[in-house]
DRENVEXPA-425003 format. One line per field, with one value per residue: residue number from 1; residue in three letters; x, y, z of N, C-alpha, C, O in turn. Coordinates in steps of 0.2 Angstrom, whole numbers. Example, Ala and Ser with C-alpha at 12.3 -4.5 7.8 and 13.67 -1.06 7.14 Angstrom:
# residues 2
k = (1_2)
r = (ALA_SER)
n.X = (66_64)
n.Y = (-28_-11)
n.Z = (39_35)
ca.X = (62_68)
ca.Y = (-22_-5)
ca.Z = (39_36)
c.X = (66_64)
c.Y = (-16_0)
c.Z = (39_39)
o.X = (71_67)
o.Y = (-17_6)
o.Z = (42_40)
# end
This chain:
# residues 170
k = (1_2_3_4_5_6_7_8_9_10_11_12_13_14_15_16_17_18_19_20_21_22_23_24_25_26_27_28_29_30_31_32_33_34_35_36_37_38_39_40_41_42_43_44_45_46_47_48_49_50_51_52_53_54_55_56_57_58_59_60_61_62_63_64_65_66_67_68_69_70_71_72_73_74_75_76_77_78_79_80_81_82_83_84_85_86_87_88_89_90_91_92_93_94_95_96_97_98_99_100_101_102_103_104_105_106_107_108_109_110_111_112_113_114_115_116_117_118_119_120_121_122_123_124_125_126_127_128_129_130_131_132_133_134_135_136_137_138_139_140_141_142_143_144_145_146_147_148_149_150_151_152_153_154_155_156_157_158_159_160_161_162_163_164_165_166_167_168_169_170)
r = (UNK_UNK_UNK_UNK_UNK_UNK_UNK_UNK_UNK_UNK_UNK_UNK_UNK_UNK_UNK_UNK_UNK_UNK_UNK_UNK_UNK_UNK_UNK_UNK_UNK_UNK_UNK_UNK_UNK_UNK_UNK_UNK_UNK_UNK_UNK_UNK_UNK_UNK_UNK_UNK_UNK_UNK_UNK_UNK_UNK_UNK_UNK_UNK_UNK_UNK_UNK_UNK_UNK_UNK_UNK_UNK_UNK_UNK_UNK_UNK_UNK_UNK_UNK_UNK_UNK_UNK_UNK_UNK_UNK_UNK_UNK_UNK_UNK_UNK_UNK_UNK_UNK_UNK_UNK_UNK_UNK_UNK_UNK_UNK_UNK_UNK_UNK_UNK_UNK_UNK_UNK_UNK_UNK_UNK_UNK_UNK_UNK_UNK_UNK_UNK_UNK_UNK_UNK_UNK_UNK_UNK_UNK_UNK_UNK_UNK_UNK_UNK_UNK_UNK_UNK_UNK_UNK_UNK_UNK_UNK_UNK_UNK_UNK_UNK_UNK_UNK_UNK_UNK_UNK_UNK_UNK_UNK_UNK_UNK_UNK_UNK_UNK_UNK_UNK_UNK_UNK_UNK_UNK_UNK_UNK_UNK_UNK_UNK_UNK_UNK_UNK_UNK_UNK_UNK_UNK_UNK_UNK_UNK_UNK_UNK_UNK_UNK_UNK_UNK_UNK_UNK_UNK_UNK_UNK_UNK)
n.X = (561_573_590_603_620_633_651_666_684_690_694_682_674_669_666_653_644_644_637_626_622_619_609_598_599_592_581_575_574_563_552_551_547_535_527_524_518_506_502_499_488_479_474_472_458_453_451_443_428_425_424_415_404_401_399_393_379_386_397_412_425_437_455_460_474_487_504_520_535_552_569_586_589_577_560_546_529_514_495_484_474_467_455_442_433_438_443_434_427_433_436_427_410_402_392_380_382_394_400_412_429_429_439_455_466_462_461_476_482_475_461_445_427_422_433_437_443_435_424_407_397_398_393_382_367_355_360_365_366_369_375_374_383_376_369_358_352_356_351_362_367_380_392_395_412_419_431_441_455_461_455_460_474_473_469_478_489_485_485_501_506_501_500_516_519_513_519_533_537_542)
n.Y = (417_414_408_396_396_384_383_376_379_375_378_371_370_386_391_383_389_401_398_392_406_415_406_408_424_425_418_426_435_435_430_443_449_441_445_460_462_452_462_476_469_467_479_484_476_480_494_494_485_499_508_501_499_511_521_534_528_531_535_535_524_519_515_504_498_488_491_489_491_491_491_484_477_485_485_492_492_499_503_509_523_528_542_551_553_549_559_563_554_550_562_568_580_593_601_593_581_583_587_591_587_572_562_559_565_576_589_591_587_598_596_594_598_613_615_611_617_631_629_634_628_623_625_627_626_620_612_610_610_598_595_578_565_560_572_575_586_585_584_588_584_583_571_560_557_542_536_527_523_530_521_507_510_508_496_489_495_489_473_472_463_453_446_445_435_426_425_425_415_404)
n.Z = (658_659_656_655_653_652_653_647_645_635_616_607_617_621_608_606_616_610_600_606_612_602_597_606_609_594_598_606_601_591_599_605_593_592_603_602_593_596_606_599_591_600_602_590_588_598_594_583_585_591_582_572_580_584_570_560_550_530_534_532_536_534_534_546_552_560_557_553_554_552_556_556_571_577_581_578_582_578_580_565_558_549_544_537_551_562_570_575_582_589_598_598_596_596_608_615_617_623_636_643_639_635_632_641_634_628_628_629_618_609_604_604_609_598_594_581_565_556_562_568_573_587_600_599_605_597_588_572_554_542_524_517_508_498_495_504_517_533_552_565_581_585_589_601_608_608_609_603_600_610_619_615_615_631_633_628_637_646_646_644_653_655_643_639_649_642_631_634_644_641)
ca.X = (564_582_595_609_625_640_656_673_689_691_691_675_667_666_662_646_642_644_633_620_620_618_601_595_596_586_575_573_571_557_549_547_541_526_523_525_511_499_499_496_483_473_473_467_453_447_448_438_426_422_423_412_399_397_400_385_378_388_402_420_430_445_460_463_476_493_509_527_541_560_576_587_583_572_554_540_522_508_490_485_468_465_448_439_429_443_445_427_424_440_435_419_410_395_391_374_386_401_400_417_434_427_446_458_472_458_467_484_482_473_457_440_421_424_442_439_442_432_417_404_390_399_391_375_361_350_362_365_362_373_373_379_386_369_366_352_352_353_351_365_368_385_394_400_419_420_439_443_459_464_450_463_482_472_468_484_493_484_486_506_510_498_504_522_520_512_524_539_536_546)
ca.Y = (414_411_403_396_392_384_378_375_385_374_382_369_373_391_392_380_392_404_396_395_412_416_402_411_428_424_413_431_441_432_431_450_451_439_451_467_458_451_467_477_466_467_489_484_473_482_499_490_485_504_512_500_500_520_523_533_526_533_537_531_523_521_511_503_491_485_493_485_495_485_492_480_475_489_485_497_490_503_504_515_522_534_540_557_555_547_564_565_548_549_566_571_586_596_599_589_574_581_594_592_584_566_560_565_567_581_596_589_586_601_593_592_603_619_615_609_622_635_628_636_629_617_627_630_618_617_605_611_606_598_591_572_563_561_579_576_589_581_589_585_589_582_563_559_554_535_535_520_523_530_515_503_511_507_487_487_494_483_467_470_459_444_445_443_428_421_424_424_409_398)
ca.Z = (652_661_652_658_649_656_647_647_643_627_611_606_623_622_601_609_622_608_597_609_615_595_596_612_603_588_599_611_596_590_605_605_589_593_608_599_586_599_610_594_588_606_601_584_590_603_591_577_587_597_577_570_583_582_564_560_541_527_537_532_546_531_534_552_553_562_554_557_553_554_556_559_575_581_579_580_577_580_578_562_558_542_542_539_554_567_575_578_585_597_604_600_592_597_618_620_616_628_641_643_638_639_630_644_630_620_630_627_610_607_600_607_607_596_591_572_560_553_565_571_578_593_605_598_609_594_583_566_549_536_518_515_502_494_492_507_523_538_556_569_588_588_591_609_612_611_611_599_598_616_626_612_621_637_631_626_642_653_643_643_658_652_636_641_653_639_628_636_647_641)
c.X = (572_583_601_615_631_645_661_676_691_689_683_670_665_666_656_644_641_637_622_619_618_609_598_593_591_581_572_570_564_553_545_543_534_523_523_517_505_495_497_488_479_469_469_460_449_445_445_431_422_419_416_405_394_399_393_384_381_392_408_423_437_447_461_467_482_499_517_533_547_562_581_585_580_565_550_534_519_502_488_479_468_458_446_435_432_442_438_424_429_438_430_417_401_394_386_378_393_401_408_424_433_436_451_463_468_462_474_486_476_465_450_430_426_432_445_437_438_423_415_398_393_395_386_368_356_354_364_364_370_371_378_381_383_366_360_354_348_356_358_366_374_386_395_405_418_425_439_451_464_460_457_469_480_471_475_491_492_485_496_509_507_500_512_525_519_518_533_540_541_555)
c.Y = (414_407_405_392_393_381_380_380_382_378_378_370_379_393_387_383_399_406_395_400_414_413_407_420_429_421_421_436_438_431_438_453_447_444_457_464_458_456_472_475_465_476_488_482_476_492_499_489_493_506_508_500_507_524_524_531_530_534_533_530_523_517_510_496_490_488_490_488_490_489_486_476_480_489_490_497_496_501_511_514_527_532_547_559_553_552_567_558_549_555_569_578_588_596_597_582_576_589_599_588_576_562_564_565_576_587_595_589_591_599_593_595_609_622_613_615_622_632_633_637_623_619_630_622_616_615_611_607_602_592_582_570_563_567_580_580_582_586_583_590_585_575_565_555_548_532_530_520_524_523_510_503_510_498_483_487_490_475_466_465_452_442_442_439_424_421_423_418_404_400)
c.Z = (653_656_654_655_653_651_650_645_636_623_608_612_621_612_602_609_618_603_602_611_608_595_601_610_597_590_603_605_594_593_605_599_589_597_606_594_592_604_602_593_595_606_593_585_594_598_585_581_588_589_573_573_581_577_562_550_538_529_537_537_542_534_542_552_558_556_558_552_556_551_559_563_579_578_582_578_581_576_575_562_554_542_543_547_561_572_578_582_591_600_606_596_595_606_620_620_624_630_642_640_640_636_638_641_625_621_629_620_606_600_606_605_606_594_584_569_557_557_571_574_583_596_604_601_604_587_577_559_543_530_517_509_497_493_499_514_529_546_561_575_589_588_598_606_614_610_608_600_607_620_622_615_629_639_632_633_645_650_644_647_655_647_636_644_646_634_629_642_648_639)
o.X = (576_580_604_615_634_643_662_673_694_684_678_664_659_666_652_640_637_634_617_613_612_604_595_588_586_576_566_565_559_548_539_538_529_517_521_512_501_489_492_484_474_463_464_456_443_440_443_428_416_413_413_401_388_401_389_387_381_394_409_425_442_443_463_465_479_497_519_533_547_559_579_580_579_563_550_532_521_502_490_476_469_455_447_433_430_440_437_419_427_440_428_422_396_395_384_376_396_402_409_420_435_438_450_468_471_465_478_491_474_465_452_429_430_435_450_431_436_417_419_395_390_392_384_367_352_352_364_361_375_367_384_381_386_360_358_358_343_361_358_367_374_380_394_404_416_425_436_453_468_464_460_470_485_471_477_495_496_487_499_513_511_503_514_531_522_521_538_546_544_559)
o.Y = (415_405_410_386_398_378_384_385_386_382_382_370_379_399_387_384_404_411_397_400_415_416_411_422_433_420_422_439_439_430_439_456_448_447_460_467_462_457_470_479_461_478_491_486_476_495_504_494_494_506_512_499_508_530_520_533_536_537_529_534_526_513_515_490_492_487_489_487_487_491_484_472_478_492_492_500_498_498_516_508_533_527_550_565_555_551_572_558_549_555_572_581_584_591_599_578_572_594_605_585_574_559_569_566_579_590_600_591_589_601_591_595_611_627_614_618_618_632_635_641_617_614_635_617_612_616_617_602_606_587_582_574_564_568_586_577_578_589_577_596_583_572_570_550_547_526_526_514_520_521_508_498_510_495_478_483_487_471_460_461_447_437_437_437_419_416_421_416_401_395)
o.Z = (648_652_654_654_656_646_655_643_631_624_608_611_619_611_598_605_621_603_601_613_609_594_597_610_597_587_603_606_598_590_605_599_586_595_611_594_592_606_601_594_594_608_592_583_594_599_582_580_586_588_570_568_580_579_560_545_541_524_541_541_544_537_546_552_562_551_563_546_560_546_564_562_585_573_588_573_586_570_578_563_556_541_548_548_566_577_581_585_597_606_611_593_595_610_625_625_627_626_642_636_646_641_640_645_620_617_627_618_601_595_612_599_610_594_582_570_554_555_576_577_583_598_607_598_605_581_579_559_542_531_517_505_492_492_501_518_530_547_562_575_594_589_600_602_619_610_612_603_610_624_627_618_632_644_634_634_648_654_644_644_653_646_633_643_644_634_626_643_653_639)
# end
């Protein structure tokens, strides 16, 4: 996306060459906030998809959307996701489901098997019990770690280059 601007020493040459640097500005900013949007929206798509796939019944996924923050001109989209169960989809819970650290951010980020508070059966092989929404006991050995949100920052890094031709192209 070169651009080349030549002019004269005139005063109307260079308030032109002015002028255009001004359109080429706002034509650039704009540019970055499509690509800041559609990289975004390749991390929501693909973390919508993993959450609602292994959402198990009754289970709230809550809010997952795109957020866009402006300061002037500093943009910062991210992908958000509010949900009681977020941190059990993204790293996992119980060890018939995950032997070890299937996230490799769970050690990093201090989250993984036997790391949610006041628990006490992670590491017990015959599951545990708990009550649901509807008052009924139900028997559980744990989710597996299907990383929505980290498998989404990996859609998302790999997609920056494509994304950028496309967008920046011209």
């Amino acid at each position: 996306m070169a651009k080349k601007i030549s002019f004269g020493l005139s005063v109307s040459e260079v308030n032109k060459a002015i002028q255009e640097v001004e359109a080429y500005k706002k034509e650039l900013n704009n540019k970055v906030q499509i690509f800041a949007r559609r990289l975004s929206e390749f991390g929501l798509i693909t973390a919508r998809a993993i959450i609602q796939s292994h959402t198990a019944s009754g289970s709230t996924i809550g809010s997952l959307r795109v957020v866009t923050d402006s300061t002037g001109q500093i943009t910062r989209m991210r992908v958000v996701v509010e949900s009681e169960a977020i941190l059990f989809l993204e790293f996992g819970a119980g060890i018939t489901y995950n032997q070890g650290n299937e996230n490799p951010k769970a050690g990093k980020l201090g989250y993984g098997v036997g790391t949610y508070p006041d628990q006490t059966h992670a590491y017990d092989p015959n599951g545990w019990w708990y009550q649901d929404e509807n008052g009924e006991w139900k028997h559980s050995y744990g989710t597996k770690a299907v990383m929505p949100m980290y498998t989404a920052s990996l859609v998302m890094a790999s997609s920056v280059v494509k994304i950028a031709r496309e967008v920046f192209k011209s």
